[in-house]
N, C-alpha and C positions, 0 to 999 in steps of 0.2 A: 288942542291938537288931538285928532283923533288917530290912532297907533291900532294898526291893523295885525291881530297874529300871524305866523307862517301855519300854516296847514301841516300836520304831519298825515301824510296819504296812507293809509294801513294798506288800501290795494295793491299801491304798487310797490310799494317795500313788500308783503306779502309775494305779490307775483315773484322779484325777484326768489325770494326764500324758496317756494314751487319748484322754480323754474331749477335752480340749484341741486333739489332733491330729485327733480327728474333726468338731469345728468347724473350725477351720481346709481340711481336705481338704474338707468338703463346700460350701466358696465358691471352689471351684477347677473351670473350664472341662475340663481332662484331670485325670483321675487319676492320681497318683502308683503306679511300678508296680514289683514289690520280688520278682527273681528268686531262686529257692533251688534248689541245686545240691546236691542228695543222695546218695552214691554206698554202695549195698550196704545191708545189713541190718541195721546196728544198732539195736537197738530203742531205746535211750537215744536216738539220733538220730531216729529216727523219732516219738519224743512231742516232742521239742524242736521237730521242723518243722512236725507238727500244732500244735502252740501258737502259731509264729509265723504261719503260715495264717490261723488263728484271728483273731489279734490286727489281722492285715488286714483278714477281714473287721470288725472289729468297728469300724474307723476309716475306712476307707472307702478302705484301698489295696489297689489291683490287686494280686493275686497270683499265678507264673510257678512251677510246680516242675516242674523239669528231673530229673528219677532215670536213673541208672545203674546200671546191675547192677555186684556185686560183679567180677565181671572184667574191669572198664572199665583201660581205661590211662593213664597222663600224659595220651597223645595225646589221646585221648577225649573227657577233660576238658577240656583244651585247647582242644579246639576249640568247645566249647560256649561257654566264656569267652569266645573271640574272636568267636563269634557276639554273643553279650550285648553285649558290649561296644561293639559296632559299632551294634547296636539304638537306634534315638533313644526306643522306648517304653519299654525298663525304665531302671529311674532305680537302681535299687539291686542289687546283687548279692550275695548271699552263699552262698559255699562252706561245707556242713555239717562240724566237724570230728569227730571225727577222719576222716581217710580210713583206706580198708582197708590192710593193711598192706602196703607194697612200694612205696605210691606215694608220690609227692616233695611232699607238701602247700606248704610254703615255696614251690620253685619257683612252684606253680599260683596260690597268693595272690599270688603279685607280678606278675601278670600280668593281675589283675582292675583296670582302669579306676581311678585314687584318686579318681577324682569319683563313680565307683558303689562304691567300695572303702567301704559302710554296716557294717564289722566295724572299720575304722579301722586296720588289719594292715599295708597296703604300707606300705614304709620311707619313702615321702612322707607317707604321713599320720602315720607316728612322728614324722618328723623334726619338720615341723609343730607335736607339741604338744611336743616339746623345746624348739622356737622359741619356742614363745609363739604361733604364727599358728593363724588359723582355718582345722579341716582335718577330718577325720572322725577322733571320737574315740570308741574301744571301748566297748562298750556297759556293760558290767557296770562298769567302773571311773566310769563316768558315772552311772550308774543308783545306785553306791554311793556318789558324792560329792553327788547330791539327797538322799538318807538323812540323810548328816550334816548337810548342810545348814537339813532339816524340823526337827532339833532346836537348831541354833547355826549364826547366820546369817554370824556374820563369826566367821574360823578364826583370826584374823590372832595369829603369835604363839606359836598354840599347838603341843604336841608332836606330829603322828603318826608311829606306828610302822606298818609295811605289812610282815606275815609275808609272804614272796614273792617272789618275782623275774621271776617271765612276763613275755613280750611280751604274752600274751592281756590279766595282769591287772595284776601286781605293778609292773611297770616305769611303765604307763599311769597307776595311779592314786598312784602318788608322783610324778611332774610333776603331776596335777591338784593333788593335793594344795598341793607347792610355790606355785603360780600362784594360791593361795588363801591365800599368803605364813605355810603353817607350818613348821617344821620338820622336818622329815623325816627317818626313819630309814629305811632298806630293810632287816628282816632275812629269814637263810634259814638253811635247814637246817644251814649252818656258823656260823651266828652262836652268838659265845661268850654264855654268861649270859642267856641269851634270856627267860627270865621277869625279871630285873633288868633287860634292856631295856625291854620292855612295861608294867611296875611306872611307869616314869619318864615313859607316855605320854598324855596327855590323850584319844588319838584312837588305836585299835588296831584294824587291817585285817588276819582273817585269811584265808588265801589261801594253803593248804597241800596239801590233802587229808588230813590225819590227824585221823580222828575225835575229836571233844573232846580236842585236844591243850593248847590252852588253859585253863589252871586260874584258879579263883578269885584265888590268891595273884600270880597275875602282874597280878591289874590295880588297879591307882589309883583310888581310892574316888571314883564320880561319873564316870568316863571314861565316852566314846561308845564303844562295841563294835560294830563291822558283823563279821558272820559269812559269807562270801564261800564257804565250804566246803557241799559236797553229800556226805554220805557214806552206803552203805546198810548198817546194820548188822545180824549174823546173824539177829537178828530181822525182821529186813523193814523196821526204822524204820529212817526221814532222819532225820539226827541232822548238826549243821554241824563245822566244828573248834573250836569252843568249847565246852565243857564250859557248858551256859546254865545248868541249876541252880545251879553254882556261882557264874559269872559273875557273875548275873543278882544276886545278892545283894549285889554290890560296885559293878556298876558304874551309872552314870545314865541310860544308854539302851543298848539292847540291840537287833539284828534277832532275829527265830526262823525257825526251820530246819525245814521249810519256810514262805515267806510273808516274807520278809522283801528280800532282797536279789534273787531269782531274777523276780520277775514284772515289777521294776523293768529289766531284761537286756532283756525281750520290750519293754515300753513305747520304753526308749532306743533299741532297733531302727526303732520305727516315728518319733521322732524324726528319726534318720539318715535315714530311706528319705525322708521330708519334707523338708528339708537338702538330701539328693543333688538331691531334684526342682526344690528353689527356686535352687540354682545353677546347674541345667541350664538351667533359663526367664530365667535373668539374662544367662548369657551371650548 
């Protein structure tokens, strides 16, 4: 018998989220205003900052894009930040990554403002979702815990495994996890038995980069699958790190690659940038 997954659609779970935040922004006297710091040429960078542009206008926040040329410096950047940050108009900040090569990105993130800090990176806003407290939480690990949520509303109990370990992703979205009282595995590249780990998981997040690394046989018939990887293969196709043919056979919900996890990144952003704005006007 062959067992077909449900799809979990990131566009239009996403659209609604948009669509929510631009209610909300258009009963608002100032607009909400969400700076992006771009430095040099990467074209991957440069569709990722068109999209978040994009997603501004589409909600009705202001958007600030500050570019640098490839031969900008620490200082450079620096000082833009400090400028921003100082600014009472923009409410959110975010530094495109990667930076070009030579410069100190860690440094410069922790220098962004954690009330404009809408990437949720300074070590206060980690610490924050280690606490347990309310603080700016990364976008894609947020945007992947509405996904699972679309399909099973309470976690409580259950197993997830998070292939991964980033600050960006892996670390973030096993405390959300946690705080949604499942159990949590963290693995990575050195984890022994790795598909007998993922076997034994209700909820499996992968977050590796390696193309369809995830097979069939690693997953528990009915599990949720978010697929967190972008990978381009020699062909030109996006393909995630889940093998979805096979996947998609065993488990009970599935993201696809592209449309699934990636448009929910853009929405959770304009989340954050509304967040940054409503605690700015509280204080």
């Amino acid at each position: 018998m062959t067992h077909s997954a449900q799809l979990i659609d990131g566009k239009s779970i996403s659209a609604a989220v948009m669509d929510d935040i631009a209610a909300q922004v258009a009963k608002l006297d100032k607009k909400p205003t969400l700076a992006v710091i771009l430095v040099g040429d990467d074209p991957a960078s440069h569709v990722y900052v068109g999209n978040k542009i994009k997603a501004c206008a589409k909600t009705g926040i202001q958007s600030i894009e500050k570019r640098l040329s490839e031969t900008a410096t620490n200082d450079d950047i620096a000082a833009v930040i400090t400028d921003l940050n100082a600014n009472p108009d923009v409410h959110g900040i975010l530094l495109q990554l990667p930076l070009p090569q030579g410069l100190d990105s860690d440094r410069l993130i922790q220098m962004i403002s954690p009330d404009k800090d809408v990437d949720g990176l300074t070590i206060l806003n980690v610490g924050k979702l280690v606490a347990g407290l309310d603080g700016m939480v990364p976008c894609t690990p947020q945007g992947s815990l509405m996904l699972i949520k679309s399909v099973k509303q309470d976690l409580s109990g259950l197993h997830a495994v998070v292939i991964g370990r980033s600050l960006l992703f892996g670390k973030p979205m096993a405390q959300l996890l946690l705080s949604e009282n499942c159990t949590v595995t963290t693995a990575h590249s050195k984890t022994r038995n790795l598909a007998e780990v993922c076997k034994a998981a209700d909820i499996v997040v992968a977050a590796v980069g390696r193309p369809k690394m995830v097979k069939g046989d690693w997953i528990k018939e009915g599990a949720i699958v978010i697929d967190v990887g972008i990978n381009r293969l020699d062909t030109g196709k996006l393909c995630g790190d889940v093998d979805f043919n096979e996947v998609s056979e065993v488990a009970g919900y599935i993201t696809p690659v592209p449309g699934g996890v990636g448009p929910m990144t853009i929405a959770c952003l304009m989340v954050n940038t509304l967040k940054a704005y409503n605690s700015f006007h509280k204080s």
